[in-house]
N, C-alpha and C positions, 0 to 999 in steps of 0.2 A: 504493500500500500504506500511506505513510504516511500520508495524507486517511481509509480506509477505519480506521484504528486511534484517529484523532484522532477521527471519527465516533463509534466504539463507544466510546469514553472518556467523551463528552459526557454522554449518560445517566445512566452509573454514576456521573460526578463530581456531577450536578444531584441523583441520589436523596439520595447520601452526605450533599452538605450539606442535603436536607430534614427528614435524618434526624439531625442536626448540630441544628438549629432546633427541631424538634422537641423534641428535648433540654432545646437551653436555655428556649425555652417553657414545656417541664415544672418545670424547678427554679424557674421563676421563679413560675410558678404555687403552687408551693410553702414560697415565703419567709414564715417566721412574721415577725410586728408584734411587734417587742418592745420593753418600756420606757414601756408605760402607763404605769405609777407606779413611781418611783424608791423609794420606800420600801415597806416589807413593810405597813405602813397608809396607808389615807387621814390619817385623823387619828385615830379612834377606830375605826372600821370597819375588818377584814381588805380589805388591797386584794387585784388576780390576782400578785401578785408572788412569788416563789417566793425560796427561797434558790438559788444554784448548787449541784452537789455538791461538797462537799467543806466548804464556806463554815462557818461558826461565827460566827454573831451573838451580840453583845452590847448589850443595850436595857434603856436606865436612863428612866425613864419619872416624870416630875412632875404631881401634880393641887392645885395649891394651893387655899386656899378664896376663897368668894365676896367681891368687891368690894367690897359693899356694909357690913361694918362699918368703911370706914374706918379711920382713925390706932387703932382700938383693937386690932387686929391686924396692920396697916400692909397693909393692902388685900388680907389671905390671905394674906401671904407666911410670916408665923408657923406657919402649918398648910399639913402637906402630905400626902398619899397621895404613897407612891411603890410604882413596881413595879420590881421587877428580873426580866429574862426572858434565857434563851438557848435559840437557836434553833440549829438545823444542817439541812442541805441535805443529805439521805440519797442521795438523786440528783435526776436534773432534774425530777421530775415530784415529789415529796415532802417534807415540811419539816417537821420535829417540835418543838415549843418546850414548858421550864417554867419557869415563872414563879410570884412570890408577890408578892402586891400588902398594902399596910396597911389599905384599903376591906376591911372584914371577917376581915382576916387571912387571906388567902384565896389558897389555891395551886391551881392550873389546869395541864393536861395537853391540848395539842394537836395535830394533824396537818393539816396544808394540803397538797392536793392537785391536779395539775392536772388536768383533763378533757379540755379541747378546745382547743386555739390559733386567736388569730385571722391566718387567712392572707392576704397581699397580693391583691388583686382575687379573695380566693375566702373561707371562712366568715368570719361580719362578727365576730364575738367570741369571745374569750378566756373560757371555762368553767372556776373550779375549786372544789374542797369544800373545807367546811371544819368541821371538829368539835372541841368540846373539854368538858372535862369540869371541874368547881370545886368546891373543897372548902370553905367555910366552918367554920375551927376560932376565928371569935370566941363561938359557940354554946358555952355553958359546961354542965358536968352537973349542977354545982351548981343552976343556975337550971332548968336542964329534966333532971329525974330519968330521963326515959322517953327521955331521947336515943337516936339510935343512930348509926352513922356514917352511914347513908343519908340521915338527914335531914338532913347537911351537904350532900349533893351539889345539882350544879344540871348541867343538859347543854344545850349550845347545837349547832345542825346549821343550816349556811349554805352556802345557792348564789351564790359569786359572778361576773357576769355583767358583764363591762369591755368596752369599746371603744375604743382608740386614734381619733379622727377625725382626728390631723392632729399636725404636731411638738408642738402647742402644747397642744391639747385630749384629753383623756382621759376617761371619763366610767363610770359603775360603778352597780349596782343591785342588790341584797342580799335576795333573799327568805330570811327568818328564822325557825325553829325555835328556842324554847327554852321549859324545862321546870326549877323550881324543886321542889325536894320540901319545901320548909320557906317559907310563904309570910310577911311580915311582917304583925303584924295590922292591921287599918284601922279606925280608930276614927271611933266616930260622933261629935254633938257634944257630947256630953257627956265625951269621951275613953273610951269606953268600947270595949274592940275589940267589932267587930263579928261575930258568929257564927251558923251558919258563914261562915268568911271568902268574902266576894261574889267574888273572883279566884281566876280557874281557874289551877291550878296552870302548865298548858301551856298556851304564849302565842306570839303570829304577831305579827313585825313586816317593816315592808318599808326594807331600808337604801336609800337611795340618795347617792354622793359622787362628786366628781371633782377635776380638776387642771389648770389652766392656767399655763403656763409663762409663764415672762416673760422671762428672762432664760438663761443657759446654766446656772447653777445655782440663782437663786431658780424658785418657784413658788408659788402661789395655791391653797388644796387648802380643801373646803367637806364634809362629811358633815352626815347626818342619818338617823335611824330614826322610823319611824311605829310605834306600837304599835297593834295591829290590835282585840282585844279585851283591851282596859284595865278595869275595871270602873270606873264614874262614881263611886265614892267611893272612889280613889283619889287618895294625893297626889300620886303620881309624873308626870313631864312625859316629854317627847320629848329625846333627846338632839339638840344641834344644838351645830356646831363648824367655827368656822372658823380658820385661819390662811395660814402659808408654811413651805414647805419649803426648808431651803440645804444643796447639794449639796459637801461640803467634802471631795476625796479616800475616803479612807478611809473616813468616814460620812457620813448626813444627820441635819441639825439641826432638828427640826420643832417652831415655836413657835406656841401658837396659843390663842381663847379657846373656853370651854367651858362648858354648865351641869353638864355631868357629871363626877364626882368619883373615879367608879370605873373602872377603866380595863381589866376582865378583861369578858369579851362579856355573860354574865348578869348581869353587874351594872348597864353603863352603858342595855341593852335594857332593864332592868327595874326599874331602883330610882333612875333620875334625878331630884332634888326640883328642882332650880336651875328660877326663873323667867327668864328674858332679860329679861320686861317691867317684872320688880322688881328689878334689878338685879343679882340670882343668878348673875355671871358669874365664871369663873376662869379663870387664868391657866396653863396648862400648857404642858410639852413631852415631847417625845421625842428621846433622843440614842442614835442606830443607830449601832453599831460593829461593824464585820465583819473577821474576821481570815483 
């Protein structure tokens, strides 16, 4: 009897733990990758990074000017853009920030979004949106009679597209939407603006940046954007930026060089003058504080 119980046991015990395995299988199938990027940007570019809920950032943001005049400004450090932004974490999947930058005097209203996560041996990347909106109040009425508030705005719409490969490598790709309602003029060579202005209002670039770790809190972090349809008599360049990130408790310290000065999405997409190859470089940071 007791052979015949021990028998009928077997079974049930072998299903139980396949159903047991199974389980853990599924959860494990299921583990999101997290911690592509330790900070809410690459360096200029929205990284997939979200706020937690609940969280409350604080981001003090430097764009000093370029290198190249030397002792007569002491290498840009005399000149500076700054931005101040707070962010908060509505819940896990949403993050609202505003911020006001001295690049045009210029306050912006954002929402970052998640989409899709990238999961352990199953979908390869991290999907999220990202939108925001800019108001340029350096546009005086005095100088432009026919102002209206519309022609302050500008609107940015971005998919961004990360990959964790490995503890160390992280990697990101930004296709870009943005649209200026107020374009600056572009002069010929005689400085004359040119009219109608040759740049379409609405404009396509493609970000791409990433992150290599090096250490448990440095990092190595590289952005750049492509402007897609730039008009050939424009001044404006390609934003490119690189630096490190340091991982200090409470916040990261992100120091790094830059030819772009603007630091709100439609600006550094669309109005970057800095050369690299003439020395057009600045020095910037970001100081992320989260409470």
């Amino acid at each position: 009897m007791r052979k015949l119980i021990f028998l009928l046991f077997i079974p049930c015990s072998l299903f139980a733990q396949d159903d047991l395995l199974s389980d853990i299988d599924s959860v494990e199938s299921n583990v999101k990758v997290e911690s592509a990027f330790k900070s809410l940007k690459i360096i200029n570019l929205e990284s997939t990074k979200l706020a937690s809920k609940g969280d409350f950032y604080f981001v003090v943001a430097h764009r000093f000017d370029y290198f190249k005049n030397g002792f007569d400004d002491f290498f840009g450090l005399d000149n500076a853009n700054t931005q101040l932004k707070f962010l908060y974490g509505v819940n896990e999947w949403l993050t609202v920030h505003v911020a006001r930058s001295g690049f045009q005097e210029t306050y912006d209203l954002a929402v970052k979004y998640k989409l899709k996560s990238q999961i352990k041996d199953g979908f390869p990347f991290t999907i999220v949106g990202f939108n925001s909106i800019a108001v340029n109040t350096e546009l005086k009425e005095k100088d432009y009679p026919n102002l209206t508030f519309e022609n302050r705005l500008s609107y940015v719409t971005q998919l961004l597209i990360s990959r964790k490969f490995s503890e160390k490598l992280s990697l990101q790709i930004a296709p870009s939407f943005f649209h200026e309602n107020t374009l600056r003029d572009i002069l010929d060579d005689e400085n004359q603006a040119i009219l109608p202005n040759p740049q379409d209002n609405s404009q396509f670039a493609i970000g791409v940046g990433g992150r290599y770790k090096l250490t448990s809190r440095w990092s190595v972090n590289v952005d750049y954007a492509a402007h897609l349809n730039r008009t050939s008599r424009s001044i404006y360049r390609n934003p490119l930026s690189i630096g490190v990130d340091l991982e200090t408790g409470g916040h990261v310290f992100q120091m790094h060089f830059t030819n772009a000065r603007a630091m709100h999405e439609s600006g550094f997409l669309g109005q970057t003058t800095g050369d690299w190859s003439n020395g057009e470089i600045a020095f910037g940071f970001n100081l992320v504080r989260v409470f």
